[in-house]
Backbone as a ProteinNet text record, in pm:
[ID]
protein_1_A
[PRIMARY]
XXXXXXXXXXXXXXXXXXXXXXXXXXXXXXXXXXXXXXXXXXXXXXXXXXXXXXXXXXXXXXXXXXXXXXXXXXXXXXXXXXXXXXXXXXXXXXXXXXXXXXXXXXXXXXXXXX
[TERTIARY]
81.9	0	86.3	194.8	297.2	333.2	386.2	401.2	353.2	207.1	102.6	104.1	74.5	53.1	226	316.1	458.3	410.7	360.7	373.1	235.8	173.2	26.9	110.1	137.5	230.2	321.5	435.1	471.6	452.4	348.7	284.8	199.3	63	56.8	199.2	269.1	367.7	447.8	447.9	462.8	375.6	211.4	116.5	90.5	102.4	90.7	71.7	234.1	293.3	241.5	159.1	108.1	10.7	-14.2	-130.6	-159.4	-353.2	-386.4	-452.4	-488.4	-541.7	-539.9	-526.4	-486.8	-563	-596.9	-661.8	-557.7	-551.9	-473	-543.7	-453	-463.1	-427.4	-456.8	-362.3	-301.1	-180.7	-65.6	-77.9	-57.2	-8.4	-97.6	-146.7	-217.6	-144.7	-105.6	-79.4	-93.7	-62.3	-115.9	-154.9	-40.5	-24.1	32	14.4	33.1	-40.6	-64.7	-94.2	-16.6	20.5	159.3	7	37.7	-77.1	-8.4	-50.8	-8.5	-53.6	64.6	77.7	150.4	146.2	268.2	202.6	65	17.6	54.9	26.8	118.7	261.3	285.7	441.7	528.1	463.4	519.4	446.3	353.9	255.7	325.1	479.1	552.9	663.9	674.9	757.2	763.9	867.9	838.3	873.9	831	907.4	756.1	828.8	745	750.1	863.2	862	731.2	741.2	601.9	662.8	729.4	755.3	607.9	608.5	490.6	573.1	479.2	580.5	415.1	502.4	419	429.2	314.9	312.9	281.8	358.3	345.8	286.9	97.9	52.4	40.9	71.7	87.4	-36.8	-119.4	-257	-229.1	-274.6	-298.3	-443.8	-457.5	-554.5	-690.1	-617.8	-676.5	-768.7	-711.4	-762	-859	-975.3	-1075.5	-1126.4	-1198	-1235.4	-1404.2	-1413.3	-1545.3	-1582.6	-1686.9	-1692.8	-1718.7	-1760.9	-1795.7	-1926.3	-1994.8	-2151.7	-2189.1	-1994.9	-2031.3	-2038.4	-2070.7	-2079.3	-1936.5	-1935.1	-1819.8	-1786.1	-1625.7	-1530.2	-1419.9	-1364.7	-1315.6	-1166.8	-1029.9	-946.6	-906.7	-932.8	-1005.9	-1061.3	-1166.3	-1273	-1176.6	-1049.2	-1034.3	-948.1	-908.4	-829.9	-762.2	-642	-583.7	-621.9	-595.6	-632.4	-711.9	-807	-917.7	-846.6	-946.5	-942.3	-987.6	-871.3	-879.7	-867.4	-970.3	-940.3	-840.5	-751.8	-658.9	-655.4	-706.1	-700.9	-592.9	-521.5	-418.4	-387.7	-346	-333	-283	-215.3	-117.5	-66.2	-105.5	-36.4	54	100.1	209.3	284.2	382.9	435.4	480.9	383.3	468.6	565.4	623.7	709.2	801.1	833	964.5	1055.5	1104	1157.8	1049.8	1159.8	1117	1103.3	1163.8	1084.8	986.5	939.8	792.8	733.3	714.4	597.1	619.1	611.7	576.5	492.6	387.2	243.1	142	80.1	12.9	-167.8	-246.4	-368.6	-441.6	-556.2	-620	-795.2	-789.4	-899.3	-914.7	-930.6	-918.7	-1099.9	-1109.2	-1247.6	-1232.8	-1289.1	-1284.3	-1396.3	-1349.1	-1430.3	-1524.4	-1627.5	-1683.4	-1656.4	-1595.1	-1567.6	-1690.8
-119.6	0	126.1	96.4	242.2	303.2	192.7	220.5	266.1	213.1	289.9	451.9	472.1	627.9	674.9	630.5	689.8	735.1	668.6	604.5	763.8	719.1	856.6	977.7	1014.6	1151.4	1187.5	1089.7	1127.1	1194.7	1077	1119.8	1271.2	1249.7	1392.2	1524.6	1488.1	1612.2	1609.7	1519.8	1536.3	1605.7	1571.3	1678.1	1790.4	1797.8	1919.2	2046.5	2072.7	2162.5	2136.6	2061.6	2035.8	2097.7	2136.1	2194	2133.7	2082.1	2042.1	2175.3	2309.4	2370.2	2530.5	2616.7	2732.5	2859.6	2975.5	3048.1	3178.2	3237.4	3327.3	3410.6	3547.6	3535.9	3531.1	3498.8	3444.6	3567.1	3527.5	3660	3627.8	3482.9	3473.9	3338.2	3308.8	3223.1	3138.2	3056.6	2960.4	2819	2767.3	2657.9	2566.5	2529.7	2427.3	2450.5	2559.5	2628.7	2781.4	2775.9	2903.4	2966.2	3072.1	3154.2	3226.2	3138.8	3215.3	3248	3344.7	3419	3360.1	3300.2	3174.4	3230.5	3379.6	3433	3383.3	3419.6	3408.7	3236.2	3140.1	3004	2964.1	3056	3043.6	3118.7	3213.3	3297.4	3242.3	3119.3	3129.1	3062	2967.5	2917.5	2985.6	3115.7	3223.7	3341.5	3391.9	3537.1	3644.3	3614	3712.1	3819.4	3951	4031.9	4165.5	4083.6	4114.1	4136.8	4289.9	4233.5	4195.5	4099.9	4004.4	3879.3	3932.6	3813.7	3682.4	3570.2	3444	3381.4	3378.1	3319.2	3122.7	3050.9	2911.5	2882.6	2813.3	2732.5	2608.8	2670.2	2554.1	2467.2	2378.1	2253.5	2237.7	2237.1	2142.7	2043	1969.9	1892.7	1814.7	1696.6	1690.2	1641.5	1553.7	1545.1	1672.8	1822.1	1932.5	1932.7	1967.1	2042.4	2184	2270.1	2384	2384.4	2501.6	2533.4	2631.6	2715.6	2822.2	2807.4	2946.7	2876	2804	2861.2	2800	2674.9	2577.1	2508.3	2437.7	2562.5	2555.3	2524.4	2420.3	2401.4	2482.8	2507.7	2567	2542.2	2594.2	2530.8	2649.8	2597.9	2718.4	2821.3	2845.3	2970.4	3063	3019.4	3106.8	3187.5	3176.8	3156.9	3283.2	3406.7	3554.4	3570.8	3601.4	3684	3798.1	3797.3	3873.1	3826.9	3700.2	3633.8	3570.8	3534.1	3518.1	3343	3243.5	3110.5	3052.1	2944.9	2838.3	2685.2	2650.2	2522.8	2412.3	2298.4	2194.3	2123.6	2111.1	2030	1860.4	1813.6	1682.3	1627.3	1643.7	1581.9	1695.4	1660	1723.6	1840.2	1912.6	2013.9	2098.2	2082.5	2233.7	2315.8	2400	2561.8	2626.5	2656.4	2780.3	2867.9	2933	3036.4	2971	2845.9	2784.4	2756.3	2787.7	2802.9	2590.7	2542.5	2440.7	2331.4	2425.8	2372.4	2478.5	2550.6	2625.7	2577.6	2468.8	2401.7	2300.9	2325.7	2232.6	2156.4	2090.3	2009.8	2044.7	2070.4	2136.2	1996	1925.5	1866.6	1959.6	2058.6	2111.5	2252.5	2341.1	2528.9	2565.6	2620.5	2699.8	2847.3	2929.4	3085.7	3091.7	3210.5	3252.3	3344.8	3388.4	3516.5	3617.8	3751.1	3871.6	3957.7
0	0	0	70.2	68.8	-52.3	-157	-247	-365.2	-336.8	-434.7	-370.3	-302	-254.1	-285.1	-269.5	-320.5	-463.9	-543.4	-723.4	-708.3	-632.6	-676.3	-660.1	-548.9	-519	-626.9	-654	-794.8	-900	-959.2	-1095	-1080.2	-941.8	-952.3	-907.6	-876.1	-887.2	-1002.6	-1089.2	-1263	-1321.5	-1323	-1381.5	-1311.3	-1210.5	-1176.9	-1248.7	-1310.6	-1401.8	-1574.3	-1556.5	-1728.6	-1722.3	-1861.9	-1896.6	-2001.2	-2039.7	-2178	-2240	-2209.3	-2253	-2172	-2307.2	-2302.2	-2370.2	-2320.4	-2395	-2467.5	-2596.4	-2625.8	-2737.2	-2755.7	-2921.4	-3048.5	-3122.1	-3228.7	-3303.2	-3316.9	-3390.6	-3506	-3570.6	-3694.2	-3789.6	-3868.4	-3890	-4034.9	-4018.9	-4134.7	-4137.1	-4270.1	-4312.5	-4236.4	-4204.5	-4063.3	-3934.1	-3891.5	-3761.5	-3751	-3595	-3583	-3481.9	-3451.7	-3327.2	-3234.2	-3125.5	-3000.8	-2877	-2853.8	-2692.1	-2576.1	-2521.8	-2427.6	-2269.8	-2324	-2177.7	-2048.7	-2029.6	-1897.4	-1876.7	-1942.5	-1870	-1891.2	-1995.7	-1965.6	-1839.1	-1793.2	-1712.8	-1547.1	-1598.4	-1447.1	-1322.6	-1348.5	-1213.2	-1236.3	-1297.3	-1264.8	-1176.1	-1118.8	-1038.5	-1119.9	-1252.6	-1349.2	-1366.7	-1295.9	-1359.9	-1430	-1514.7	-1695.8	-1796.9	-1854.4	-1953.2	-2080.2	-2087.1	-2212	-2236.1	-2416.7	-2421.9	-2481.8	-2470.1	-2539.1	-2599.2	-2768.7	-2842.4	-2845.9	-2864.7	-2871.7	-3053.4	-3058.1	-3175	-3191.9	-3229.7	-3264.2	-3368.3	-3367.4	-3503.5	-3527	-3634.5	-3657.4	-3799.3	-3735.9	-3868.2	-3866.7	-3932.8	-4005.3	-3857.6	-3794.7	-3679.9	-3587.1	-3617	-3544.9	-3619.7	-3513.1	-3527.1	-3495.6	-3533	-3502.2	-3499.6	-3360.7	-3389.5	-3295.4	-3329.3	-3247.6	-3048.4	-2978.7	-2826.8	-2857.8	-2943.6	-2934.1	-2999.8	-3031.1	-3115.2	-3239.3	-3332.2	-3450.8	-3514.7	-3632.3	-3700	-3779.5	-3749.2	-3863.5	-3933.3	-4016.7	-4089.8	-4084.5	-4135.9	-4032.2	-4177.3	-4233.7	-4312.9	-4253.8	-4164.3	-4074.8	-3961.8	-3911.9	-3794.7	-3841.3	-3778.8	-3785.6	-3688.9	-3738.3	-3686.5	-3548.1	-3434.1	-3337	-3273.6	-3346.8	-3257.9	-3133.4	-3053.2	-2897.7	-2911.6	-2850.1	-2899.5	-2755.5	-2738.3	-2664	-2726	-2665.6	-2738.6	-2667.8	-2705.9	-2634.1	-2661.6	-2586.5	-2651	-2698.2	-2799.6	-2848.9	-2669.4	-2581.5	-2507.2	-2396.6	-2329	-2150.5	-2153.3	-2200.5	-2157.9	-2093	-2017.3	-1897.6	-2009.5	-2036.7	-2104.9	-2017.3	-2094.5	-1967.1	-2066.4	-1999.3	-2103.9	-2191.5	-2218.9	-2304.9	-2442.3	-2515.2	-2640.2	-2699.9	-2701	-2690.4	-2629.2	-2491	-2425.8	-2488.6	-2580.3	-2686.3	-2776.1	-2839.6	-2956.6	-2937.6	-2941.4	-2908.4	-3045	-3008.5	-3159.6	-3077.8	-3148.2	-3082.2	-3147.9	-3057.6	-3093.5	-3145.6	-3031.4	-3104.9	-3057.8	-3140.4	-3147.9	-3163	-3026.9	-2998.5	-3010.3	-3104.9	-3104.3	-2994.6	-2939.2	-2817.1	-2843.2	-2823.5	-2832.9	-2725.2	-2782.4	-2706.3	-2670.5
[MASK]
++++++++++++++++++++++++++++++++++++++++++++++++++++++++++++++++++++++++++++++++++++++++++++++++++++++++++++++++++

């Protein structure tokens, strides 16, 4: 029994620091990626209070889906520049100020309504 509760404590102090999902807005929009503003969890187990922003590099491919908050499907044509995005992520992630924990693969991109 000890050892199971060792093995639980662990793993949750591995996820802890992960995140599957992030809200930002998008800077840059292409084919197969989009560049979203990720500072507030990159900066969130920091005492940095720097106003540096840090962009995430999301991968989509064919697997991503899109669709609005209310839902409705889209298609990433629809999706602009400056819009305000929820990101679910394919897989667990600790963002942080390193530039390669911001390279993320999005399983599915919700535009938000402002």
């Amino acid at each position: 029994m000890g050892k199971k509760r060792i093995f639980i404590i662990v793993v949750a102090m591995f996820l802890s620091g992960c995140t599957k999902t992030f809200e930002g807005v998008v800077y840059e929009v292409a084919e197969d990626y989009f560049l979203i503003d990720c500072s507030d969890e990159a900066k969130i187990k920091s005492n940095d209070i720097e106003d540096i922003g840090y962009g995430c590099k999301v991968k989509l491919s064919d697997k991503t889906s899109f669709r609005s908050e209310t839902g409705e499907s889209l298609v990433l044509e629809e999706i602009k520049e400056e819009a305000t995005v929820r990101v679910l992520l394919m897989h667990s992630k600790n963002i942080t100020q390193s530039k390669e924990s911001r390279n993320l693969e999005a399983k599915e991109i919700i535009v938000l309504d402002e």
